[in-house]
C-alpha positions in Angstrom: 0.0 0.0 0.0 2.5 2.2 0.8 4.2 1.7 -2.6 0.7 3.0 -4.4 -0.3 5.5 -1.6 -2.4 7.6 -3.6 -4.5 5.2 -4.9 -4.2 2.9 -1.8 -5.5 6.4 0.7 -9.1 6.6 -1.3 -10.2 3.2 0.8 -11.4 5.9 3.2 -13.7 6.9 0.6 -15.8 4.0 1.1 -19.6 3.7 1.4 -18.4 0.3 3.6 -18.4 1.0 7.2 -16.2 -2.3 7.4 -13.8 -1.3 4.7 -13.3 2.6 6.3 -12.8 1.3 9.4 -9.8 -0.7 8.6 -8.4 2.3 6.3 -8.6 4.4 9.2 -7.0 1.9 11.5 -4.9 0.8 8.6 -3.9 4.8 7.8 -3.4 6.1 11.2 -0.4 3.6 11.9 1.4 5.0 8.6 4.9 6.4 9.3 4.6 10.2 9.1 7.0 10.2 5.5 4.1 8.1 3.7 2.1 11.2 4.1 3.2 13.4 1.7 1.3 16.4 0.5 0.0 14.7 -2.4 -1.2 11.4 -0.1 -3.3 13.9 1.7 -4.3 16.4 -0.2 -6.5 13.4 -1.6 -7.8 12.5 1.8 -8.7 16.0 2.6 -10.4 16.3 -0.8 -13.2 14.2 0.2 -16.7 15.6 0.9 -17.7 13.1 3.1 -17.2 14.5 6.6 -16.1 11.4 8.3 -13.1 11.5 5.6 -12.5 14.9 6.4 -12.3 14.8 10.1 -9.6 11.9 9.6 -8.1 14.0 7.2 -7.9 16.7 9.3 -6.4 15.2 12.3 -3.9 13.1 10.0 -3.1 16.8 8.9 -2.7 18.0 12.4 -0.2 15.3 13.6 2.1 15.1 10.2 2.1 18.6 8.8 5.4 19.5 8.5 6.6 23.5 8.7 8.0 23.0 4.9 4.9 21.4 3.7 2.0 24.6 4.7 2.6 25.8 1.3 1.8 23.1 -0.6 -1.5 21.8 1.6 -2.7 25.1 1.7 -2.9 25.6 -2.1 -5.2 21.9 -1.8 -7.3 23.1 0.9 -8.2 27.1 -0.1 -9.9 25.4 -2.9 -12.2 22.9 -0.5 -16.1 24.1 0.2 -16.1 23.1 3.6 -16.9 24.8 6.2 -15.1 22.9 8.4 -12.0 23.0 6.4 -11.8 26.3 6.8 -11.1 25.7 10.2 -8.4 23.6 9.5 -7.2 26.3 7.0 -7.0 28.7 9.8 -4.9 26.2 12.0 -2.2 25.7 9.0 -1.7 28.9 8.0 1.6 30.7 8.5 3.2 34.1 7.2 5.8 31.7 5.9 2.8 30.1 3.7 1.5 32.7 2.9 4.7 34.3 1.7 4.2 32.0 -1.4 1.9 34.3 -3.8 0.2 31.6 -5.3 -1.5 31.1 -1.7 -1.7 34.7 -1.0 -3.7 34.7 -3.9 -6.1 32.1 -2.9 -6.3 33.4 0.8 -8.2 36.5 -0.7 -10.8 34.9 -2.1 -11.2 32.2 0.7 -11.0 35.0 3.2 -14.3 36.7 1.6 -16.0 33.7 1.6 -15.4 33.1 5.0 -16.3 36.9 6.3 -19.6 36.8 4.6 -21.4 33.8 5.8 -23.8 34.2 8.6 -23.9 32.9 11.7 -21.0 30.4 10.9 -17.5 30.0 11.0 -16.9 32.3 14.1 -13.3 30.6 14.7 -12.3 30.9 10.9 -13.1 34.5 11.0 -11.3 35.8 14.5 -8.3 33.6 12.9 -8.7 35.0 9.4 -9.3 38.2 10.5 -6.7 38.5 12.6 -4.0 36.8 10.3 -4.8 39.1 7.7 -4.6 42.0 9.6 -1.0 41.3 10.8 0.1 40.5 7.4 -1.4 44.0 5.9 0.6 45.8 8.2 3.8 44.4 6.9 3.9 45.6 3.1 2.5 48.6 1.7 1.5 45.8 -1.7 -0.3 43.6 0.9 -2.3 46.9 1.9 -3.6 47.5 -1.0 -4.7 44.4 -1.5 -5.8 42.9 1.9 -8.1 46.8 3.0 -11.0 46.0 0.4 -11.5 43.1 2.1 -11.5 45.2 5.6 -13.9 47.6 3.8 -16.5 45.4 2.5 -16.3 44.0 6.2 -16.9 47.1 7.9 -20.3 47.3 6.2 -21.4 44.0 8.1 -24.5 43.8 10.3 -22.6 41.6 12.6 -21.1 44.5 15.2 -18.0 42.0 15.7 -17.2 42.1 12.7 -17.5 45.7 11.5 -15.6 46.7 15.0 -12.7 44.4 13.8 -12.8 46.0 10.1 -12.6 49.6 11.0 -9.7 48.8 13.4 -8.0 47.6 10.9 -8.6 50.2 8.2 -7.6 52.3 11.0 -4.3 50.3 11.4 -3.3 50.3 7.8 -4.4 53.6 7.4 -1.4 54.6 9.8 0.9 52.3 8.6 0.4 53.4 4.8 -1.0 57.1 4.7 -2.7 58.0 1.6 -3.4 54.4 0.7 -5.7 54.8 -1.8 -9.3 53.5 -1.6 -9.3 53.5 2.2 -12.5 54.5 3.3 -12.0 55.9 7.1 -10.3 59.1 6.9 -8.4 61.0 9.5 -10.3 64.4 11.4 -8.3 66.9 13.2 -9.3 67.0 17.0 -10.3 70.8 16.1 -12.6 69.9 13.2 -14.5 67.1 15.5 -15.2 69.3 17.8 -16.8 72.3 16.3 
């Protein structure tokens, strides 16, 4: 099995109970190097949510710092909710230095903001991952405060309160950022 690993790890994808049961049992006493970031980004591709919570704790014990990029790419491109989660757990600035994950931690990022009464641990994480990272480049700015400004226009209090924070952060950080929506009032001017 371990010579065919990528075909041999879809067993979990059983509609058996008796056949995932031993691919579990068989899978969990793998040696951490027969997990490689092709081995499970097909486990965590599954829809089934028994699948994915194996997949997710087999990703928890073996995910190695080198390897983030590379799963990351796999999962900003699953519809779960509860991946996003997991996404949350993974990420790293050192992931997310790779552009082709920045790229897809944009999109993921808006998804996750905008659904309702879900997610509340993805978005805190999310939130305040991307917050930290467009503080650090003037490029990741630009791109990171529309997110922050569609955000600020939530119903959910939480969430607006976090959004104009950090507008007001990367606002100070980068003056005359363009397409920032809070602007700065002299004391004078506020109070007259």
């Amino acid at each position: 099995m371990l010579a065919e690993a990528e075909d041999a790890v879809l067993l979990v994808e059983s509609d058996w109970d008796g056949v995932y049961e031993f691919a579990q049992s068989y899978f969990e006493r793998w040696p951490e190097e027969a997990w490689t970031p092709e081995v499970m980004g097909i486990a965590a591709d599954s829809t089934k949510p028994k699948v994915q919570a194996f997949a997710r704790a087999v990703l928890r014990r073996t995910l190695k710092p080198g390897d983030a990029s590379v799963q990351l790419m796999r999962l900003l491109e699953h519809p779960a909710t509860s991946m996003h989660l997991l996404i949350t757990e993974v990420l790293t600035s050192e992931a997310a230095q790779n552009s082709e994950v920045f790229n897809k931690i944009l999109p993921l990022a808006r998804i996750v903001f905008m659904q309702v009464n879900k997610g509340r641990a993805a978005k805190d994480r999310l939130a305040a991952f991307l917050h930290a990272e467009a503080l650090k480049t003037r490029e990741r700015a630009e791109r990171i405060a529309p997110l922050f400004a569609s955000l600020s226009l939530s119903a959910i209090e939480r969430d607006r309160t976090r959004a104009v924070l950090a507008l007001r952060d990367i606002g100070e950080a980068f003056p005359g950022l363009p397409g920032l929506p809070l602007e700065r009032i002299a004391l004078r001017e506020r109070t007259a």
